[in-house]
C-alpha positions in Angstrom: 103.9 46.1 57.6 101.5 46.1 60.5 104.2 44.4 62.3 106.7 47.8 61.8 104.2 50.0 62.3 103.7 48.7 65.7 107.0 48.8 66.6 107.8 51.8 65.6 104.8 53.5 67.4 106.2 51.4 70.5 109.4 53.1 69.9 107.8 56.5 69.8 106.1 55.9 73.1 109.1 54.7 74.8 110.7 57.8 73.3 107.7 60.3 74.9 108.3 58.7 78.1 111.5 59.1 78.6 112.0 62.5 77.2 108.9 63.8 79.8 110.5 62.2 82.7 111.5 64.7 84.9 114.9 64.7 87.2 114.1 66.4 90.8 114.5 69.8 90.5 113.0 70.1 86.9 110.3 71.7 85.5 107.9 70.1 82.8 110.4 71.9 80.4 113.0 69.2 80.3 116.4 70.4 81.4 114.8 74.1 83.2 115.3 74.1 87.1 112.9 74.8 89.5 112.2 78.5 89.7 110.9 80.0 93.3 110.4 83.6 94.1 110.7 85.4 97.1 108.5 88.6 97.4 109.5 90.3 100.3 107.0 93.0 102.0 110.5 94.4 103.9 113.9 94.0 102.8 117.1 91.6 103.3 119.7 92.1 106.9 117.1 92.0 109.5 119.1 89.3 110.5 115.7 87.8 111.6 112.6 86.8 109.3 113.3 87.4 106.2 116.6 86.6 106.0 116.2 82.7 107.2 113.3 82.4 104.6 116.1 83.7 102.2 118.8 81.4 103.9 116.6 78.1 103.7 116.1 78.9 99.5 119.8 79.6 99.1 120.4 76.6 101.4 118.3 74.3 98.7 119.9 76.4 96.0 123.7 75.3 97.1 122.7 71.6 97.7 120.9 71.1 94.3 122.8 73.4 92.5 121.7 76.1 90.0 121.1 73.7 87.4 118.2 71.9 89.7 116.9 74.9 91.3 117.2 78.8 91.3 115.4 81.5 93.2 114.9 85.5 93.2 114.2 87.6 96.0 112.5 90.9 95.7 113.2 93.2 98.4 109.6 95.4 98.3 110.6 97.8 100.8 108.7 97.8 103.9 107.4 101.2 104.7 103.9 102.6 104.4 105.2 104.2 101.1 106.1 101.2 99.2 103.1 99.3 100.2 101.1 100.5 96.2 103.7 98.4 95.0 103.3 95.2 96.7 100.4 94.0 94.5 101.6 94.9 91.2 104.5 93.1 92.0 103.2 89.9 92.9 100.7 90.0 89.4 103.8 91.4 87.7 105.7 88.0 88.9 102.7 85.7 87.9 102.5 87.3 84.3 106.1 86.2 83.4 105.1 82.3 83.8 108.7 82.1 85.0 108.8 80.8 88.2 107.0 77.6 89.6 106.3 79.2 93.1 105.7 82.4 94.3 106.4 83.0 98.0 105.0 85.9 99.7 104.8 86.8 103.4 102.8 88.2 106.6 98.8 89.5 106.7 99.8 92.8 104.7 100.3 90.4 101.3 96.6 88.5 101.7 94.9 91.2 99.7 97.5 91.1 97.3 98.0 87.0 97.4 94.2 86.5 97.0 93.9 88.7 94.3 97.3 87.1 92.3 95.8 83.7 92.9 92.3 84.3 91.6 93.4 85.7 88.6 96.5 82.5 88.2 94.6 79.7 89.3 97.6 77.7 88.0 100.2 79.7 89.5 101.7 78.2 92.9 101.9 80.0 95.8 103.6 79.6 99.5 102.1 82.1 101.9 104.1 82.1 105.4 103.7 83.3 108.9 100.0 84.1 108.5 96.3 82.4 108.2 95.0 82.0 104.8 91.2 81.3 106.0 90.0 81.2 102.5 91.3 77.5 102.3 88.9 76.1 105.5 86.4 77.0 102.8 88.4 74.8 100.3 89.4 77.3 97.8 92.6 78.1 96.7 93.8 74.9 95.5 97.2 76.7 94.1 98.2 77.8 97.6 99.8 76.4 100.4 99.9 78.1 103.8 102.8 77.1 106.4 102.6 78.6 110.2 104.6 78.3 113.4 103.6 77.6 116.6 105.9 80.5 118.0 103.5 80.6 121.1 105.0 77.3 122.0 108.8 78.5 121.4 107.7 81.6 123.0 106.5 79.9 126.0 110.3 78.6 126.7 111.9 82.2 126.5 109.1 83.5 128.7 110.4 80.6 131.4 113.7 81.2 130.6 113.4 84.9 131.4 111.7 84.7 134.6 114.0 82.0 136.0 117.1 84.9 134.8 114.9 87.6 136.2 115.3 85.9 139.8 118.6 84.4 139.8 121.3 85.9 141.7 123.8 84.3 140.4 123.7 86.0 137.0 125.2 89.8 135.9 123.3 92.9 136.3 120.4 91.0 137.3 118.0 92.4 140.2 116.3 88.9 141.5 114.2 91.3 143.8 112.1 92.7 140.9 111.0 90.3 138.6 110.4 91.9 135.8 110.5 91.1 132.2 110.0 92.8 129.0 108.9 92.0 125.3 108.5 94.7 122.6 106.5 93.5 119.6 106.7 95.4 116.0 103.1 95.7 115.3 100.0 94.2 117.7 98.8 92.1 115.3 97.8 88.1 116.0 100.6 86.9 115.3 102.8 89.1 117.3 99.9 88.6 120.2 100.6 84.8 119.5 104.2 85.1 120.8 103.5 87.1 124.0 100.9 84.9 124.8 103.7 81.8 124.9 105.7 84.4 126.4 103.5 85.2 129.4 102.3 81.7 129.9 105.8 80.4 130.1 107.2 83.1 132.5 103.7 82.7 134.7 104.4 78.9 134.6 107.8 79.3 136.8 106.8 82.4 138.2 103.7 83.2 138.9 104.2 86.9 140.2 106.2 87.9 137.2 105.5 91.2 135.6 105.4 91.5 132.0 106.3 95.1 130.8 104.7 95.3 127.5 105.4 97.2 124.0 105.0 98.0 120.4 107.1 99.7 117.7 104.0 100.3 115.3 106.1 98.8 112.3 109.0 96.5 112.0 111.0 99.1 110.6 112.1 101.7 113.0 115.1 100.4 115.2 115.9 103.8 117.1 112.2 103.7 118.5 112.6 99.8 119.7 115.4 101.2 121.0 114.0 103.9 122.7 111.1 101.8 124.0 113.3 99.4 125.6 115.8 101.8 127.0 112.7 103.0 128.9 111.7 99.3 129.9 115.5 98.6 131.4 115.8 102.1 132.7 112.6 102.8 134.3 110.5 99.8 134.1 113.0 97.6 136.7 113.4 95.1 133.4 116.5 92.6 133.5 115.7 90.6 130.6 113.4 91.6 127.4 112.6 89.5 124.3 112.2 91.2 120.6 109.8 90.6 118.3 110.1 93.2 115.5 112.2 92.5 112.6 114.8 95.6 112.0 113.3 97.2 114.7 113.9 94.6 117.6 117.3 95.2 116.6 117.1 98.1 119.2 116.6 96.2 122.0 119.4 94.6 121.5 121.6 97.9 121.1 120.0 99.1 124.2 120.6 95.8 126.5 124.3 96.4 125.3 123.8 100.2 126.3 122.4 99.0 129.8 124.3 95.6 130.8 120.7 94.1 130.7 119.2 90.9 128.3 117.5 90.5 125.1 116.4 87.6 123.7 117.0 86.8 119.9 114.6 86.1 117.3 113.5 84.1 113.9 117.6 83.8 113.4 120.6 83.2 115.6 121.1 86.9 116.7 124.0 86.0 119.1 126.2 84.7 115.8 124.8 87.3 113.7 125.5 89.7 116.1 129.0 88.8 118.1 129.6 92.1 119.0 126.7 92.2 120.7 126.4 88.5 121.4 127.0 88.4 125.4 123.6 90.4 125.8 121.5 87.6 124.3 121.1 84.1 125.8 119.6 82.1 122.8 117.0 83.5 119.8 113.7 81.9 119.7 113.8 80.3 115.9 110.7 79.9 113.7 112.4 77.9 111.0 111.2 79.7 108.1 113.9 79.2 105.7 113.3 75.2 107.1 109.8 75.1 106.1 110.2 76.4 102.8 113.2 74.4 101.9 110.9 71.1 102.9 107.9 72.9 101.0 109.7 73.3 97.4 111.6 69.8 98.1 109.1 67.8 98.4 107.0 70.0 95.4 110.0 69.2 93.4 110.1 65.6 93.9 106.1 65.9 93.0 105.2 64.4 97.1 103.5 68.1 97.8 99.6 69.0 98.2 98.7 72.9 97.5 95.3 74.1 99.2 96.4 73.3 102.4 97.5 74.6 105.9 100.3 73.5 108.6 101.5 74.6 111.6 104.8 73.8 113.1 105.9 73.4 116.1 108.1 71.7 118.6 107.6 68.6 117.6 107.5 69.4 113.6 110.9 71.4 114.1 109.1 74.1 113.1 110.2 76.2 116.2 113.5 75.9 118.6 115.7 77.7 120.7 119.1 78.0 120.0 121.2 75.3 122.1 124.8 76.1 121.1 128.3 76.6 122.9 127.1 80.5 123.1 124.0 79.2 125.0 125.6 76.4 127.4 127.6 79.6 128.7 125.1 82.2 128.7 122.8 80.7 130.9 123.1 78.2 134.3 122.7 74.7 133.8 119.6 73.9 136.1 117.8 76.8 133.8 118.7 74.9 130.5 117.7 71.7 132.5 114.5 73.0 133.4 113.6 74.2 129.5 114.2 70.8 128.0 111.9 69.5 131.0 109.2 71.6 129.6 109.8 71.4 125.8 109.5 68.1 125.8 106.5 68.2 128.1 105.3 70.8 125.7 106.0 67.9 122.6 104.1 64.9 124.3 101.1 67.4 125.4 101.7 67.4 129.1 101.5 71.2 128.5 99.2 72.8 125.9 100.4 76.5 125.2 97.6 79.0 124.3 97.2 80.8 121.6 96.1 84.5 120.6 95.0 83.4 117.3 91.0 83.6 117.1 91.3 85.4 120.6 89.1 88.4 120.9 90.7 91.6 121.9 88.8 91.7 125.2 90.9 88.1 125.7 94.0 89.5 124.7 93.6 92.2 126.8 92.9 90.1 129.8 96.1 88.2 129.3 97.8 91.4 129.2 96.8 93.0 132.5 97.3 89.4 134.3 100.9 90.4 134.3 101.1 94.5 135.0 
């Protein structure tokens, strides 16, 4: 009797085993996919930010298939109006106990974030594109904060637009000026982070470079990018500028189109998600957001992921790039592309350190400013 008893509980455990093992993709609810959710503080077709975070989920979404893993994106709306909502969502999303991660985005969610992930200490959360400095105090075990080194990507367009800037060779280009331009969405650290790549990398090949210098005031409001940087072509002597302002650096763009001028890309490929407008912009700088978080809710899925943590990406993560494509090859000479991958990849083995706004005070920020007026 003993003997049957033992067996049979053998059996049973066997049983339990196998019925809790989990297939990649699955929850602890046997046969359930992994469940992410995108809360957006903006909405989808910037054709920048949030649409590769977006594009990396679906991208995870198409390989696995809906039966592995399935996402939702909610589109909060980005203006000052629908910023009472942006909390209430986020708890809202953690109440359901639906999804396994909750993604949210940018310095405007960590009130929100911090206040979801006190209250669900066993909810997971991916926060993106922003310092979470409540984890150097080793809080927070539930979230995991991913950043780009886009100061370091940044520092290639900088060079790239000061070698255009001077180069005769190229359309509608003045080489006597040397002028450049970059128009940011809000002056935040972040944003600061990028035109300090930006100005150290133009400095770097030219050293007498000017640097004309402005910001939307939200990420939002194309026809005043546009207006800004019709004013930096038209009046401030700018050949080439370089957008950093979601929906609104779309007007850039429009007005480097208006004006024969340049305008580097952003966070996506611009040039293929813009053809029409495509011969105005060399390359886009790309922080590969839709990358990281596709690598994030992989490796979380295949239970090889640590929460409470933070990472920057850079060159040599592939967290950053420039777009190297046909489009590119034609766009710009060959002894400018030479001369970037010359200094990404001394950028990679450290031959070149890139600074950084982040922690920079704003009498530092300032000085880095008027070094290029």
């Amino acid at each position: 009797m003993k003997k049957v008893t033992a067996l049979l509980l053998a059996v049973m455990m066997i049983f339990s085993v196998t019925a809790c093992a989990k297939e990649p993709g699955e929850t602890s609810e046997t046969g359930k996919p992994y469940k992410a959710a995108l809360l957006i503080n903006g909405t989808l077709g910037d054709k920048s930010f949030f649409d590769s975070a977006n594009s990396g989920l679906q991208r995870l979404k198409d390989e696995l298939g809906a039966d592995k893993f399935d996402f939702k994106t909610y589109e909060m709306g980005g203006a000052a109006s629908d910023e009472p909502k942006w909390g209430p969502a986020v708890l809202e999303y953690c109440e359901t106990g639906e999804y396994d991660v909750i993604i949210v985005v940018t310095y405007q969610m960590y009130d929100p974030l911090k206040e979801a992930a006190t209250e669900f200490p066993d909810q997971k959360f991916i926060f993106f594109d922003e310092i979470f400095p409540d984890l150097e105090e080793g809080n927070f075990k539930n979230i995991y904060n991913v950043l780009y080194k886009q100061n370091e990507v940044s520092f290639l367009i900088g060079a790239a637009a000061a070698m255009m800037t001077t180069d005769g060779s190229m359309k509608n280009i003045d080489p006597s000026t040397k002028n450049i331009g970059f128009l940011g969405g809000m002056e935040n650290p972040v944003i600061n982070d990028f035109l300090f790549g930006y100005i150290q990398g133009a400095k770097y090949v030219e050293p007498d470079i000017k640097v004309s210098i402005a910001y939307v005031g939200d990420f939002l409001d194309s026809a005043r990018g546009k207006d800004l940087a019709l004013s930096q072509y038209q009046s401030g002597g700018v050949d080439v500028g370089y957008n950093v302002a979601g929906l609104a650096g779309l007007g850039q763009i429009e007005a480097a189109v208006d004006v024969n001028k340049y305008a580097f890309g952003v966070d996506s490929d611009q040039a293929a998600l813009l053809p029409d407008k495509a011969h105005v912009i060399p390359t886009s700088a790309l922080k590969n957001v839709g990358n990281s978080l596709y690598r994030a809710i992989k490796a979380d899925m295949d239970g090889n992921f640590e929460y409470g943590r933070a990472e920057s990406l850079g060159f040599a993560e592939g967290g950053v790039e420039i777009v190297k494509d046909a489009h590119y090859e034609e766009m710009l000479p060959e002894g400018i592309r030479a001369k970037l991958d010359e200094l990404e990849q001394k950028i990679i083995d450290g031959d070149i350190v890139v600074d950084t706004a982040l922690g920079k005070s704003t009498e530092e920020i300032q000085a880095v400013k008027d070094s290029v007026k």
